[in-house]
TILUM-722344 format. One record per residue (C-alpha): residue number from 1; residue in one letter; x, y, z. Coordinates in steps of 0.001 Angstrom, whole numbers. Layout:
N
+------+------+---------+---------+---------+
! resi ! resn !       X !       Y !       Z !
+------+------+---------+---------+---------+
!  NUM !    a !       X !       Y !       Z !
...
+------+------+---------+---------+---------+
REM end
This chain:
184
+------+------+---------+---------+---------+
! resi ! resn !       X !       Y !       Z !
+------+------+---------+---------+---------+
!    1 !    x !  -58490 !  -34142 !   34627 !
!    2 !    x !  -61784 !  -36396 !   34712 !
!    3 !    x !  -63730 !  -33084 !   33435 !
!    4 !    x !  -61386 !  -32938 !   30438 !
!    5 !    x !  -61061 !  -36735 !   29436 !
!    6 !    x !  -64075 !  -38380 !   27141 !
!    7 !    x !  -65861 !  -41334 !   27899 !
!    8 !    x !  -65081 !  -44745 !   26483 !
!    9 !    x !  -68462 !  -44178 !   23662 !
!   10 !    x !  -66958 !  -40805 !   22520 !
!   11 !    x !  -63639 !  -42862 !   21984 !
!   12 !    x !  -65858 !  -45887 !   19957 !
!   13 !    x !  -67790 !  -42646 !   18141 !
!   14 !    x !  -65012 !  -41024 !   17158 !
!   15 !    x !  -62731 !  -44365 !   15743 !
!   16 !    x !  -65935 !  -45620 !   13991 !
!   17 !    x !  -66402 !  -42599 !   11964 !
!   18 !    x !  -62418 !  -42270 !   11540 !
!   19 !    x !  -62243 !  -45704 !    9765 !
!   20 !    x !  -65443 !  -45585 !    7728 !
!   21 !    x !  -64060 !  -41801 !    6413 !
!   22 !    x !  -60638 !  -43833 !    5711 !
!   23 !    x !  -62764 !  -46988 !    4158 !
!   24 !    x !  -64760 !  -44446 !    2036 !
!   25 !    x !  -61157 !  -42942 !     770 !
!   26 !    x !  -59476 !  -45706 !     -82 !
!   27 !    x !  -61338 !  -48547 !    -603 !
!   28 !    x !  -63871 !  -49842 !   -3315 !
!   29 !    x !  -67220 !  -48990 !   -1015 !
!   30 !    x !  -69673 !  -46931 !   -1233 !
!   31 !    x !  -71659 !  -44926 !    1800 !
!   32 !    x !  -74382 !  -47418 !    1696 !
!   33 !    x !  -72172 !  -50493 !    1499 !
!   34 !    x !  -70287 !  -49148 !    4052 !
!   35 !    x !  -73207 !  -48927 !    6278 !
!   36 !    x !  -74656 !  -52454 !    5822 !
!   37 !    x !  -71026 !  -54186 !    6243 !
!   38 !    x !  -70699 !  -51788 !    9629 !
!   39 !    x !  -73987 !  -53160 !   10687 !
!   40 !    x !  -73887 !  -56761 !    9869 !
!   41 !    x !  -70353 !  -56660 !   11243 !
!   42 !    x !  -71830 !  -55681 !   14427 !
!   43 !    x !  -74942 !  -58272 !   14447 !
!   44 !    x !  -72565 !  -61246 !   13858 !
!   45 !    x !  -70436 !  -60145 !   17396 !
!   46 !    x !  -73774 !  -60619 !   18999 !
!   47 !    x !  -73355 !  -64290 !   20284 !
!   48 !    x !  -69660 !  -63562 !   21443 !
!   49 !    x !  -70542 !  -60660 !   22990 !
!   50 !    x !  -73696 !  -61814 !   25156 !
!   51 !    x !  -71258 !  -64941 !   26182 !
!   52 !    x !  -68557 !  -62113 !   27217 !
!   53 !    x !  -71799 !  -59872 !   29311 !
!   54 !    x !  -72988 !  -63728 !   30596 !
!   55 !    x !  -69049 !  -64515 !   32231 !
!   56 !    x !  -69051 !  -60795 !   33859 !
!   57 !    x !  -72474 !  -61266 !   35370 !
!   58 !    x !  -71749 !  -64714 !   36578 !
!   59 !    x !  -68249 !  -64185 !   37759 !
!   60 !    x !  -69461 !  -60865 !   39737 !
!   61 !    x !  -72496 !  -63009 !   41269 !
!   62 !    x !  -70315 !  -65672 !   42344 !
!   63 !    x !  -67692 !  -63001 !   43910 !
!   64 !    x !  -69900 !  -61357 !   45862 !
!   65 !    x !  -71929 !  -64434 !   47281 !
!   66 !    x !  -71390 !  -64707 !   51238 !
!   67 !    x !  -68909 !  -67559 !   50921 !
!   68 !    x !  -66957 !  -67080 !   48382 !
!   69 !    x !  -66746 !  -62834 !   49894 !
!   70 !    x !  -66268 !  -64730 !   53437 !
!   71 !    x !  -63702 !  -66970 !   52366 !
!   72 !    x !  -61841 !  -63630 !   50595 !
!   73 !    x !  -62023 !  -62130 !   54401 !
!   74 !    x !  -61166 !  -64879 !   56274 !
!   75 !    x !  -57873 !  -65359 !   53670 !
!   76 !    x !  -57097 !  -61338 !   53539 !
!   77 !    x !  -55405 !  -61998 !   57186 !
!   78 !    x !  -52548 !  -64513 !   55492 !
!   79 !    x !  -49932 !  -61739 !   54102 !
!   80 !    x !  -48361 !  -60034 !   57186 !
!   81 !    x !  -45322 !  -57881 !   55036 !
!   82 !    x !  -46398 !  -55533 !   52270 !
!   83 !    x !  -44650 !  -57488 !   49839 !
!   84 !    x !  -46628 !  -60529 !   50896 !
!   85 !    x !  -49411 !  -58672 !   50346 !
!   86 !    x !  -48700 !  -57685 !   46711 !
!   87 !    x !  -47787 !  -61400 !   46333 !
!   88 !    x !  -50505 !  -62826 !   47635 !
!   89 !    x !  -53409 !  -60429 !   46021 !
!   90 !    x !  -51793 !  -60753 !   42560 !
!   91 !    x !  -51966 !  -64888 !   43294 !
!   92 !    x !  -55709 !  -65145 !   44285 !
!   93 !    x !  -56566 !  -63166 !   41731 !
!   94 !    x !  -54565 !  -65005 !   38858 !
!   95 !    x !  -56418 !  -68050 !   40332 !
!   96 !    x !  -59717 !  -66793 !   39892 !
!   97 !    x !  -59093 !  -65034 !   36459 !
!   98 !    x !  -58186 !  -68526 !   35367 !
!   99 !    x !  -61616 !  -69918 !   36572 !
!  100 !    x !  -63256 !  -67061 !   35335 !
!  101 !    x !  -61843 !  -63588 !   33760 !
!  102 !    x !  -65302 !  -62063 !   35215 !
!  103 !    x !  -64456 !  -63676 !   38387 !
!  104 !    x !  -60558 !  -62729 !   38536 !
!  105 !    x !  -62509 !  -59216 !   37970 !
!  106 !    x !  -64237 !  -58661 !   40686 !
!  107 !    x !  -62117 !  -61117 !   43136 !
!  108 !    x !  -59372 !  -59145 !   42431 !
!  109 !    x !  -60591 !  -55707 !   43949 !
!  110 !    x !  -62264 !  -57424 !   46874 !
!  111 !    x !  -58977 !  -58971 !   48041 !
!  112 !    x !  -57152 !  -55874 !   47393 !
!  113 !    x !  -59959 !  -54134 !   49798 !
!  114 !    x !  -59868 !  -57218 !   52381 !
!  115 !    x !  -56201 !  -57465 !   52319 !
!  116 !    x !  -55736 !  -53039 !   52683 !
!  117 !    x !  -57942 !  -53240 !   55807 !
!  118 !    x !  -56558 !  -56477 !   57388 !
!  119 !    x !  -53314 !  -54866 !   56782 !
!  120 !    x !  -54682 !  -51393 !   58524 !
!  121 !    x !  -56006 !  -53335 !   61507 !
!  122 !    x !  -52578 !  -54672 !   62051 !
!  123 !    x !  -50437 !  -51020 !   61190 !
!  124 !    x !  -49288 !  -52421 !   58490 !
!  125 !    x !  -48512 !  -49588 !   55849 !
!  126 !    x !  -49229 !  -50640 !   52347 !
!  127 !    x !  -48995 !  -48241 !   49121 !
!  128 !    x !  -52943 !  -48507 !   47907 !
!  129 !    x !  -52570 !  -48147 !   44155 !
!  130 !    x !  -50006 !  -50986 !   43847 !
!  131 !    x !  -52015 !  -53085 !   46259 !
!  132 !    x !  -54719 !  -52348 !   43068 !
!  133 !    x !  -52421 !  -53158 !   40333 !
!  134 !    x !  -51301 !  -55889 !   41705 !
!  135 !    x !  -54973 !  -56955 !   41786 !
!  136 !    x !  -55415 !  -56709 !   38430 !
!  137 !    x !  -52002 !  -57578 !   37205 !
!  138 !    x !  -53134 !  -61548 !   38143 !
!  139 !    x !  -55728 !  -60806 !   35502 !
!  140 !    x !  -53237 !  -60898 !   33207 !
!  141 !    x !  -53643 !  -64754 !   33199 !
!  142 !    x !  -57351 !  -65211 !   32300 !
!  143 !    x !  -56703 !  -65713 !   28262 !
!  144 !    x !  -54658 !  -69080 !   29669 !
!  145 !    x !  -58725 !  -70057 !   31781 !
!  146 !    x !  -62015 !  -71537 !   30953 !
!  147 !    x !  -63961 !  -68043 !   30019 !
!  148 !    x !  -60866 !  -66889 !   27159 !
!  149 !    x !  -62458 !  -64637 !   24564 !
!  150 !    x !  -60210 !  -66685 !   21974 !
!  151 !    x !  -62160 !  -70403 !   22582 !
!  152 !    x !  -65146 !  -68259 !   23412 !
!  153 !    x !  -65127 !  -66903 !   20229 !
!  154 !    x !  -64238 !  -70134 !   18336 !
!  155 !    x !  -67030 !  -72229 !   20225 !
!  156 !    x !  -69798 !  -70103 !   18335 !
!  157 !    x !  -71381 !  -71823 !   15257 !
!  158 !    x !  -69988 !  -69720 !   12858 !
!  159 !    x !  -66575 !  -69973 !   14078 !
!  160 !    x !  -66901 !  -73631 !   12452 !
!  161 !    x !  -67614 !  -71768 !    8248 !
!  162 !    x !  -64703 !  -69593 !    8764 !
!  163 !    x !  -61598 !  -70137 !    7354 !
!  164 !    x !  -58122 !  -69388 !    8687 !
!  165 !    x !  -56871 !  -65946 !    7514 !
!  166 !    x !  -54277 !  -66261 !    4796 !
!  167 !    x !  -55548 !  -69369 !    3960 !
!  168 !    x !  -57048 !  -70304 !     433 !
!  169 !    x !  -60921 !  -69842 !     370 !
!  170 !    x !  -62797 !  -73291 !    -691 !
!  171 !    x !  -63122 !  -72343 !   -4442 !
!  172 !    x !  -59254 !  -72100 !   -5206 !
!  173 !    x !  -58911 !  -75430 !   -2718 !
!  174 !    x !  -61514 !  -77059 !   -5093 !
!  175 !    x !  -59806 !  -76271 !   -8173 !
!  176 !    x !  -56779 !  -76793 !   -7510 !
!  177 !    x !  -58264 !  -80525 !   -6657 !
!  178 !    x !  -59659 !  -80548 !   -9981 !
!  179 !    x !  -55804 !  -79428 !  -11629 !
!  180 !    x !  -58092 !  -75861 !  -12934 !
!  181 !    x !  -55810 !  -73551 !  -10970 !
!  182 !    x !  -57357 !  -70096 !  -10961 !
!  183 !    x !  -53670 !  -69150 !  -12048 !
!  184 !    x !  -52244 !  -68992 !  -15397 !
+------+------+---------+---------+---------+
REM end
């Protein structure tokens, strides 16, 4: 199936040039506009992007560290039912996805792997690929932590000169100040 199934760029290639042929068909652009609004588009994700790359290098340094991967051993031992185990994966991974989503990241599939071979040591049989999901379904809590994409994204500087979508720009606000409403 793997041999059949593009990558995640073929995916971004293919969308990109799907939207700019639907941009060039029915909106007011031209090919070069098109371009330079695709490009700028991209340059002004820069700063939110290298905080996003920053939180997954930091939260997988901190992961893998020899305490904090210790203290994942040493707590692997805890669940002794494969319920508990589920339970307690999808916990200490929601716990670290809301100190870090880079962190919940990589904690999550070490404790799944800590927790599958404390649970072979003891005979325990557990059902691998939900001990996995159940890893990453405490991810599912990170947009509530410190590293959220959403405050992220709103502590860069030009979060500050945008407006609210749906909201009137600072012209119409102006005039309408002034009684000149842009409507007649």
């Amino acid at each position: 199936m793997e041999r059949y199934l593009p990558g995640a760029f073929v995916f971004a290639v293919v969308l990109t040039v799907i939207v700019a042929v639907l941009a060039l068909i029915f909106g007011d652009i031209g090919p070069a506009e098109l371009t330079r609004a695709w490009g700028d588009g991209l340059a002004g994700l820069l700063a939110f992007m290298t905080q996003v790359a920053l939180v997954l290098l930091l939260g997988y340094t901190l992961a893998l560290t020899r305490p904090v991967k210790a203290g994942l051993i040493r707590i692997a031992d805890v669940p002794k039912s494969p319920r508990a185990a589920y339970a307690f994966v999808a916990f200490v991974s929601a716990v670290a996805s809301l100190i870090s989503f880079g962190l919940g990241l990589v904690v999550g599939g070490v404790i799944a792997l800590e927790v599958g071979r404390a649970a072979r040591r003891r005979g325990t049989q557990l059902h691998y690929p939900l001990l996995v999901a159940s890893a990453y379904s405490g991810f599912a809590v990170w947009h509530m932590g410190y590293s959220a994409t959403g405050p992220l994204a709103a502590a860069t500087p030009a979060a500050s000169s945008r407006r609210p979508s749906g909201g009137p720009s600072r012209s119409a606000r102006r005039s309408t100040r002034r009684g000149t409403s842009s409507r007649s």
